[in-house]
C-alpha positions as CSV (number, residue, x, y, z in Angstrom):
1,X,63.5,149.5,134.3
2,X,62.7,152.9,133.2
3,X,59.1,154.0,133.6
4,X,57.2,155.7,130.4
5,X,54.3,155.9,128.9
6,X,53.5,155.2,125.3
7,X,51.0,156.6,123.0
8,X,49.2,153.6,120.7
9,X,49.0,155.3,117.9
10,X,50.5,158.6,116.3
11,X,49.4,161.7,116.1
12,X,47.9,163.2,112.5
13,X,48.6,166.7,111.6
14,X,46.6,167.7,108.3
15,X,48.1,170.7,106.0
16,X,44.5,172.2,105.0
17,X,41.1,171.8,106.8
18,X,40.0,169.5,104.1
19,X,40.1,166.2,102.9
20,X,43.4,165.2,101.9
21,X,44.5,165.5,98.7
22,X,47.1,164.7,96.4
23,X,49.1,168.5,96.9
24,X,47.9,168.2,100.9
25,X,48.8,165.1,101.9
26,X,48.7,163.5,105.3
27,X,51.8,164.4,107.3
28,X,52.5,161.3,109.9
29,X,55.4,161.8,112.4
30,X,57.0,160.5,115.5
31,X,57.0,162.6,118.7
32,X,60.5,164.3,119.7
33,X,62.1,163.3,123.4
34,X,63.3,166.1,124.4
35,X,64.0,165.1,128.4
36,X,65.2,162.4,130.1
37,X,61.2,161.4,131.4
38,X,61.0,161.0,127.9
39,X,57.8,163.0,127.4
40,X,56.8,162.9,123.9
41,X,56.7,166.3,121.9
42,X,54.5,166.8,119.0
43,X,55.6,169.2,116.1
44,X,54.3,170.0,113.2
45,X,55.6,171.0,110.1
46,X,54.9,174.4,110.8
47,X,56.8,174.3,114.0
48,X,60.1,175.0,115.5
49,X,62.3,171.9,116.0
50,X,65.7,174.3,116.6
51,X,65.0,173.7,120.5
52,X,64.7,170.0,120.4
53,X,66.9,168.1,122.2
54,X,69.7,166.5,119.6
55,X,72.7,164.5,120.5
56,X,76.0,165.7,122.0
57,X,79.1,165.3,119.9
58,X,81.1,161.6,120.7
59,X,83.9,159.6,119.6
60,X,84.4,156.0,120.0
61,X,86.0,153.0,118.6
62,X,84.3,150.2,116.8
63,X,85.5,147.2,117.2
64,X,87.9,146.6,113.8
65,X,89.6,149.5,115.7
66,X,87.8,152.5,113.5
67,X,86.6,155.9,114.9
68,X,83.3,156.4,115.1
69,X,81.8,159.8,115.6
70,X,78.2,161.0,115.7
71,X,78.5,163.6,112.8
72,X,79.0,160.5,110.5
73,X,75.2,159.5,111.8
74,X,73.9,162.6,110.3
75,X,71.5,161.6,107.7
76,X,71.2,158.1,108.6
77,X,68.7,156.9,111.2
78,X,70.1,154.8,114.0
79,X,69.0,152.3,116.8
80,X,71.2,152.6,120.0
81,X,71.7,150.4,122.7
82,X,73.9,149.5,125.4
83,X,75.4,146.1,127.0
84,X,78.3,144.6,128.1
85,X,80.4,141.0,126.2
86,X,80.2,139.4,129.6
87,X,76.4,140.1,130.8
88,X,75.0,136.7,131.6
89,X,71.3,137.9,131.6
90,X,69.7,140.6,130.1
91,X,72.1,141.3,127.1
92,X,72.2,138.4,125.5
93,X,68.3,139.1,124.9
94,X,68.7,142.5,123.3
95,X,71.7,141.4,121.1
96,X,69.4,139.0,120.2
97,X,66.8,141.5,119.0
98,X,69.2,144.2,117.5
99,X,69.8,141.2,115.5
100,X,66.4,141.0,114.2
101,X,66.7,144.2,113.4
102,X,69.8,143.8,111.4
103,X,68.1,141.2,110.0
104,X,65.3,143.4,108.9
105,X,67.6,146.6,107.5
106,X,70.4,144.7,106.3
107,X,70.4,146.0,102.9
108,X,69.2,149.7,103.9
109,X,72.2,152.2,104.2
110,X,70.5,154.8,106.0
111,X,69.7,152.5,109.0
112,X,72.8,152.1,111.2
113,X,72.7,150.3,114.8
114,X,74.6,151.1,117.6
115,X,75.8,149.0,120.8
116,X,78.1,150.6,123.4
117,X,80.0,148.8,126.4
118,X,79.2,150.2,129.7
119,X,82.0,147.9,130.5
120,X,84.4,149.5,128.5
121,X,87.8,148.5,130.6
122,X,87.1,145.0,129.9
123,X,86.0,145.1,126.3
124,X,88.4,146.8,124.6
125,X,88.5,146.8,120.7
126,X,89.7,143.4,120.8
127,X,87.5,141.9,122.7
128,X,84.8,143.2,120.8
129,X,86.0,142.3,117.7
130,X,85.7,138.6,119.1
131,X,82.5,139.0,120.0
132,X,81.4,140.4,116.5
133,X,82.7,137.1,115.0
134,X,81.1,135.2,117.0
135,X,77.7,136.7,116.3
136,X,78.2,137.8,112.6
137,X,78.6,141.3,113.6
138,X,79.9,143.3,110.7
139,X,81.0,147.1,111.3
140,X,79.5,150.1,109.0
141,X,76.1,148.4,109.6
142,X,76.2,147.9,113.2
143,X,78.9,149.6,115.7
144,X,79.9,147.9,118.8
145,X,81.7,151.0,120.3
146,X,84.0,151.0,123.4
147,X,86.2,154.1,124.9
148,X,86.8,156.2,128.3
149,X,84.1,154.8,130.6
150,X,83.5,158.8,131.5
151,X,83.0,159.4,127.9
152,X,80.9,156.3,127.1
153,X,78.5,157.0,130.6
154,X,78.2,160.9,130.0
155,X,77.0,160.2,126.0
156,X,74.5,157.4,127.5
157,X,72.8,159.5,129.8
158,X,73.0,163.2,128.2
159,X,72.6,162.5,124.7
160,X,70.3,159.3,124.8
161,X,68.8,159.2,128.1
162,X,69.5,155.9,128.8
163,X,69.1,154.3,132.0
164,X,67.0,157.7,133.9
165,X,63.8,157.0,135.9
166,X,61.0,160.0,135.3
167,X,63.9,162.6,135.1
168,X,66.1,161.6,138.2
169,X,69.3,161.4,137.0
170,X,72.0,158.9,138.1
171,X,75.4,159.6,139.1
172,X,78.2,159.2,137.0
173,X,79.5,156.6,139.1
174,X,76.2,154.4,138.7
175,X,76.6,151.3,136.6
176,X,74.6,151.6,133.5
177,X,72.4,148.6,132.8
178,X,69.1,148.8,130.9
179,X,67.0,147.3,128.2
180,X,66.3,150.3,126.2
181,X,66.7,150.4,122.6
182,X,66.6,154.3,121.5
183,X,65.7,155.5,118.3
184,X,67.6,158.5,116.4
185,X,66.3,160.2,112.9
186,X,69.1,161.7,110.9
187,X,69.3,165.1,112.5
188,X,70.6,163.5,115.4
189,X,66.9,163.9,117.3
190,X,65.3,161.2,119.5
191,X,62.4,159.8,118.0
192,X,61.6,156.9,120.3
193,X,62.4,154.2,123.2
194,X,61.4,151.0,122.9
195,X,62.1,147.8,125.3
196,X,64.9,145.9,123.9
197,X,63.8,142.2,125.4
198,X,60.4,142.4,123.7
199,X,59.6,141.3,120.7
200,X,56.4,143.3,119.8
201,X,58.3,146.2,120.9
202,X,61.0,145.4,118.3
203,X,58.1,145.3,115.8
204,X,56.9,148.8,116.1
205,X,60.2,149.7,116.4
206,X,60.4,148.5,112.7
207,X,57.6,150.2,111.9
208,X,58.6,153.6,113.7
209,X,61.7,153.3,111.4
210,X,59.9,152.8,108.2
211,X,57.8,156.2,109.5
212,X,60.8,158.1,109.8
213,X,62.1,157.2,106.5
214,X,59.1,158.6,105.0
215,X,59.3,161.8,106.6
């Protein structure tokens, strides 16, 4: 399980030295994750974001057999995770809240959700498309994504950190198994990790969305 440490509330960053008023209003963001300890960041909205960590270009198929690519995120916020058809254990936990969360964005467009295979060589596209009928999974809203098990691993750990341990990264050859659910805003930046198999985490996750889409 990856170690982290979360902050229980979120940092306020005030435009003028007085009260807040109606042409200074209160600016409330997310930290970035910029490195795989996932160390929050705090900028303002005076500071430079240009070296923040964003996500690495991918490709994968969804499982009606359509490319997905991470430009066509741009703009959107999105919830990754990761799993496998055939997990007996933990997956069938955070599938369950992904579909809570589904649940709770199912009429916003900009919110998109995102579940790779880290078993890719057994669920190909249509073995995921199976799955997705069998749990009312419907693509454009939320992805099941399989391709080259190099490709899949090498976007899971570089571009969303998934599956590190206070910045000691695995080997390529590790299987990737964790509960993390990850949290992208629509330039592509990480904006927060959450534990997949808790409830009360998927509720501030909900909230932390609702943040972003006010930023």
């Amino acid at each position: 399980m990856l170690i982290r440490f979360r902050f229980l509330g979120v940092i306020v960053f005030i435009a003028c030295a007085c009260q807040p008023t109606k042409e200074h209003p209160v600016t409330i963001k997310l930290p970035f994750y910029h490195t795989p300890d996932f160390t929050p960041h705090w900028v303002d909205s005076s500071g430079s974001i240009d070296t923040i960590h964003q996500l690495e270009k991918f490709v994968f198929k969804n499982q009606i057999n359509q490319w997905v690519d991470s430009d066509s995120l741009r703009g959107k916020i999105h919830v990754a995770n990761f799993f496998f058809t055939a997990c007996p254990s933990l997956c069938p936990r955070t599938m369950e809240n992904m579909k809570e969360l589904r649940r709770l964005f199912r009429d916003d467009k900009g919110v998109k959700l995102l579940s790779f295979s880290v078993l890719p060589e057994h669920d190909s596209v249509s073995v995921l498309r199976m799955y997705a009928q069998q749990h009312q999974i419907m693509a454009g809203k939320w992805e099941l994504l399989t391709g080259n098990r190099k490709d899949i691993y090498q976007t899971a750990r570089r571009s969303y950190f998934a599956d590190e341990n206070l910045g000691v990264r695995k080997g390529e050859n590790d299987f990737l198994h964790t509960e993390n659910f990850i949290l992208v805003d629509k330039n592509l930046r990480i904006r927060g990790i959450y534990n997949g198999t808790l409830p009360l985490e998927i509720k501030q996750l909900a909230e932390d969305i609702e943040m972003l889409k006010r930023e």
